[in-house]
N, C-alpha and C positions, 0 to 999 in steps of 0.2 A: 450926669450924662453917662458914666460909668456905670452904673443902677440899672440905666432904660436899655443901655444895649445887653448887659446879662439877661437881666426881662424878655425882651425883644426874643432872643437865642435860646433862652429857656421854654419860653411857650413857642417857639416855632419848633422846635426838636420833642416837645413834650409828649407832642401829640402823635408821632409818629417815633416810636424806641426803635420798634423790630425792622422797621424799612430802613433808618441808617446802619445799625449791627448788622445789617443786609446786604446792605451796598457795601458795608467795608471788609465784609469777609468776603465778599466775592471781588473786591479789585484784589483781596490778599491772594487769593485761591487763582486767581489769573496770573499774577506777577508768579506764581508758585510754579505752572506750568508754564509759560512763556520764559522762563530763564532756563531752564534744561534744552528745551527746543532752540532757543538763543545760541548757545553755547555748543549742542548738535552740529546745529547747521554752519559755527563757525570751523568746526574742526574739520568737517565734510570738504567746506570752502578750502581750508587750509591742505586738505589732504590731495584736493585736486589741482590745487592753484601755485602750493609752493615747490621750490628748484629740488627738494628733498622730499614731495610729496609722494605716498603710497600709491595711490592712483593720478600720477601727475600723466603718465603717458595716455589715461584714456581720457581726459582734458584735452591734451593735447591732439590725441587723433582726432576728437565731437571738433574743437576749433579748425583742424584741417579740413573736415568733409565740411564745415559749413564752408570755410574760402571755396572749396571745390566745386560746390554748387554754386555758388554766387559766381565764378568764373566761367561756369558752364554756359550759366546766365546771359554772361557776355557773349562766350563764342556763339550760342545762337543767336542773339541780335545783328551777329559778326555778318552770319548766312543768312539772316532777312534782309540786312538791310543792304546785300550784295556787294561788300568789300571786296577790295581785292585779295587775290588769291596769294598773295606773298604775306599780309596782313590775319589775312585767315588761318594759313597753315601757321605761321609761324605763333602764332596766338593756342592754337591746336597742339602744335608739339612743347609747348610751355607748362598749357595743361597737364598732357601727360606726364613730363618731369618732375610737376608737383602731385601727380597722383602718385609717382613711385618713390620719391621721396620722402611722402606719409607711410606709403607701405616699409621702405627701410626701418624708417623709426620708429613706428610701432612693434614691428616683428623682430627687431635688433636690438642690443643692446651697445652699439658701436661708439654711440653719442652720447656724452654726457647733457643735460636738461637744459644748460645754456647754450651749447651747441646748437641745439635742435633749436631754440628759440629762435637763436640768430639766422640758420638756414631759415626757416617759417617766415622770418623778418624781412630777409631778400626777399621770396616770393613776391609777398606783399608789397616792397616797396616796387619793384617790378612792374605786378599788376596796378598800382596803383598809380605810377610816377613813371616811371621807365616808356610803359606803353604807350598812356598819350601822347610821351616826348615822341618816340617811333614812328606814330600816325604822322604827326606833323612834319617831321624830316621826310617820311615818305611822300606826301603830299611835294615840302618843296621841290625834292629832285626830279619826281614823274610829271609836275605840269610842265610842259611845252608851250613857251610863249615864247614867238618871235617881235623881242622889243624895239629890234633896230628899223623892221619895217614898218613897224608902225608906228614908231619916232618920223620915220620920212613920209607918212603921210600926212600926220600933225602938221606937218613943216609946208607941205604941196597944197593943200586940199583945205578949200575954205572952211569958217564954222557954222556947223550945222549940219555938214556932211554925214551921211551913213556913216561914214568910214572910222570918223572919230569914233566909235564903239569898240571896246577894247573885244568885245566877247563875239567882234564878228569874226578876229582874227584866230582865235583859238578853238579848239578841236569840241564840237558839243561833245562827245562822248570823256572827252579829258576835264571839260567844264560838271559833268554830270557827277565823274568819278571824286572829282576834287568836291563837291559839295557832299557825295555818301560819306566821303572820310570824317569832312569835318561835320557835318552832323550825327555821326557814331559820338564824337567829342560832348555834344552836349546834353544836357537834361531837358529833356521834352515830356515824359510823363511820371506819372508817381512810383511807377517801378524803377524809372533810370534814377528818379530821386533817391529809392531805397537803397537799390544800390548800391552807388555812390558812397552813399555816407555807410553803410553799413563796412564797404571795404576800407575805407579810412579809417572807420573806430577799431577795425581788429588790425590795420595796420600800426595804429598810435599805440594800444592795447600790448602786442609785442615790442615796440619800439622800446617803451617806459620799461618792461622789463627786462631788455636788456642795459637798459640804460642805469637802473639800479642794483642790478646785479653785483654782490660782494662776493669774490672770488681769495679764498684764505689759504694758504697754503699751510697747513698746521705744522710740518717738519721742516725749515729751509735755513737751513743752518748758514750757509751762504749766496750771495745772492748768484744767482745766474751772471754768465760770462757774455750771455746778450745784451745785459743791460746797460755794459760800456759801449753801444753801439747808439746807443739812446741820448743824442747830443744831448737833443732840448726836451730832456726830464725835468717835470717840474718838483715832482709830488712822486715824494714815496712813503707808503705805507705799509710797515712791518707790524702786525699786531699776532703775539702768539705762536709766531711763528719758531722758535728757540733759535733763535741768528747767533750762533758763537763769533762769525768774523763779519767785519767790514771790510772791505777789501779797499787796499790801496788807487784804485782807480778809480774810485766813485768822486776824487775829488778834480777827475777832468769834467764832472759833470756840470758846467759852470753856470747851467738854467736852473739851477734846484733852486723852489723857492719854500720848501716846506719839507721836514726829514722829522718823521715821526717812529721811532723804532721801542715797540714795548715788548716785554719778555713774559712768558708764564712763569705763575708762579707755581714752586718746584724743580724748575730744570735749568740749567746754569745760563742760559740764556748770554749775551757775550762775555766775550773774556777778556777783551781790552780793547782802547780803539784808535786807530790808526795814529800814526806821527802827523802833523800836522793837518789834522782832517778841516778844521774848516778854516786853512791859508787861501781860500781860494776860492768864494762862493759868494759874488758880488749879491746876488737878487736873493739870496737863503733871508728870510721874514721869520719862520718856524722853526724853534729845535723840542722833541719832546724827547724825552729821555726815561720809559720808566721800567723797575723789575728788573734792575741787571746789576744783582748783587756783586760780581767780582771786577765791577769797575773802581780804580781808586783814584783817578784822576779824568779830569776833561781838558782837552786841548783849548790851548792860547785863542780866542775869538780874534785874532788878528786879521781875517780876511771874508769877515760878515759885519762887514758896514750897516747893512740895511735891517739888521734883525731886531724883529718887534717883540718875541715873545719866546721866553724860556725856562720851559716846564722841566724837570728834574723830580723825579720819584722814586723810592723804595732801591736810591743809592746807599746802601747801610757801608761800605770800603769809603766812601768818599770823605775826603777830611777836609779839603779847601778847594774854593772856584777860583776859575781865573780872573784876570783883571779885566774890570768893565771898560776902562778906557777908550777900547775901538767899539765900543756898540751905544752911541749916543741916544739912537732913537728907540732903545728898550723901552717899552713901553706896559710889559706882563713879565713879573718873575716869582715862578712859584717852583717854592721847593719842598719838597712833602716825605717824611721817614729816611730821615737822613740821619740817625742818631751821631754819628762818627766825628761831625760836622765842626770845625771848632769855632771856625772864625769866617765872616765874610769880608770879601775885599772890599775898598774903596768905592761908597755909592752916589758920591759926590758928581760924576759922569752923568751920571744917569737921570736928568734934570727933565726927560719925559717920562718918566717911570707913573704910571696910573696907578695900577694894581701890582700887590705885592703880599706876596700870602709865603706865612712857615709856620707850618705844619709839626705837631712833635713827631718821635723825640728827637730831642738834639741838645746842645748844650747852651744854648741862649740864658739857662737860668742861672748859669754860674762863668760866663767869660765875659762880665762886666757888661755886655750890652744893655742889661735891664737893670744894673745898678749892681745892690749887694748881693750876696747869691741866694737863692731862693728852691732849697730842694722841693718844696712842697709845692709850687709851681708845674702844670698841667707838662710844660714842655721836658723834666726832667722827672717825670712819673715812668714808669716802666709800662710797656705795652708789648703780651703776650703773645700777639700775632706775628709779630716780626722778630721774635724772641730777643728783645732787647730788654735788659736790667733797668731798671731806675739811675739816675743819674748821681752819681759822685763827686767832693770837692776836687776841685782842680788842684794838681800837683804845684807847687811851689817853684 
């Protein structure tokens, strides 16, 4: 069977050499230019698209003229289909504030790229959310309908009467205006459709990227004196930032359910951390800790009950952790370039512990926990990056 199908492929390709060496140097010769262009058009994208982009402002002005048109859009529909005139102007002078809004930000440099996003964002949620709500609240308070009269003729006047007619009570012209309102509201043909969804997708469009927006503060040695103001902080994240202090008041902050604080490498990133920093942090789940070489100790876990997971890195001062005792429901403990390290506490506690990772170097090859001592063991090998020696017998 193996025979008939080499055969089979043999005399089918036989006959034709130069048409496959054909085909395949031209899908080669395709993939050849299509990846430079590939790669073109992503930096292009990127140039216009990201918060550091080169031409991120003329991205940004092409997406404000297009909201501006599509609004325009609207306020003429506004004037055919004869709104009112409190609905009209006010829709008018909206416009205008998003047209000179674009002109600030294109011809200034006042705002930084998320700013400007986030203004663009209001607009849009504005026209897109805001107004219709307008229409409708306009609508309730301008119809005039007197219910109580004609509750009492319900009550007087047999059934079948004219009078039972709600719409004979009320003002045709208030009846006319109330229905122009709310038929501005809906999609009746395939421009209201375009529309529509066209301002929603650049609505959603800005939305997402403010909503992913990563704001890094590269120098902040300490936190801001606003942030004790911030009851119910869940989540903080310090990444890079060189934080020498933690301030004594972060531990009124008693929502934190996550404290992530890493340091660059290079710059002495903290220097020590507070007296009883977490006595006091019922819902804290997260500690990561990494890059902050001049720490030598970590506080008592006395008052984080609920904590699931505690990461510890490129602590090289650190020589022993605290006792696990109060943190039953530990469930991730990884400790990574801790050479200093001598001994861990009691893990007998720790009876939901899942994962558990250590990292060299450190001293696990010679303080009994792996038996005899074992220099030639990966965890007592010297590693260059973090300028730590290879590992030595233990003193007597």
């Amino acid at each position: 069977m193996l025979f008939w199908r080499d055969k089979l492929f043999g005399s089918a390709f036989s006959g034709h050499p130069s048409t496959f060496t054909t085909s395949r140097r031209g899908r080669v010769s395709w993939l050849n230019s299509f990846i430079p262009r590939y790669r073109l058009f992503r930096n292009l994208y990127e140039d216009l698209t990201a918060y550091e982009g080169k031409n991120r402002k003329k991205w940004n002005a092409f997406l404000k003229l297009v909201d501006i048109a599509m609004e325009t859009v609207m306020l003429r529909q506004l004037l055919q289909n004869g709104s009112p005139m409190v609905l009209t102007y006010g829709f008018a002078g909206f416009l205008a504030a998003n047209a000179l809004s674009c002109a600030i930000n294109v011809l200034t440099d006042r705002f930084s790229a998320l700013t400007e996003v986030f203004i663009d964002s209001i607009f849009d949620l504005s026209a897109v959310v805001l107004f219709p709500i307008g229409v409708l609240l306009y609508c309730y308070y301008d119809f005039d309908f007197d219910r109580e009269v004609y509750l009492t003729y319900l009550e007087k006047l047999p059934s079948g009467s004219f009078e039972h007619l709600a719409r004979s009570f009320a003002s045709p012209s208030k009846i006319a205006l109330f229905r122009v309102n709310f038929d501005s509201l809906r999609i009746t043909s395939v421009l209201d459709f375009m529309l529509r969804i066209s301002m929603n997708l650049t609505f959603c469009y800005r939305f997402e990227r403010v909503l992913e927006a990563l704001v890094i503060n590269r120098q902040l040695l300490e936190l801001p004196e606003e942030l004790r103001r911030c009851g119910n902080l869940r989540v903080i994240y310090l990444m890079y930032t060189s934080t020498q202090r933690i301030p004594s008041w972060i531990k009124e902050l008693h929502h934190l359910e996550t404290l992530q604080i890493e340091g660059k490498y290079g710059n002495s990133n903290l220097l020590d951390l507070p007296e009883d920093l977490f006595g006091n942090f019922p819902r804290l789940t997260t500690i990561h800790l990494g890059v902050h070489e001049n720490v030598d100790h970590i506080q008592p876990l006395t008052g984080v009950p609920n904590l699931q997971s505690l990461s510890l890195a490129w602590l090289t001062k650190l020589r022993e952790l605290p006792s696990f005792q109060h943190v039953p429901k530990l469930g991730r403990l990884i400790l990574s370039l801790m050479p200093n390290m001598e001994q861990l506490p009691d893990m007998s506690p720790l009876q939901n512990l899942i994962e558990f990772v250590l990292l060299r170097p450190n001293h696990i090859c010679c303080n009994g926990f792996m038996g005899l001592c074992n220099l030639s063991h990966i965890s007592c090998q010297s590693y260059p990056l973090a300028k730590v020696p290879a590992g030595n017998l233990p003193d007597e």
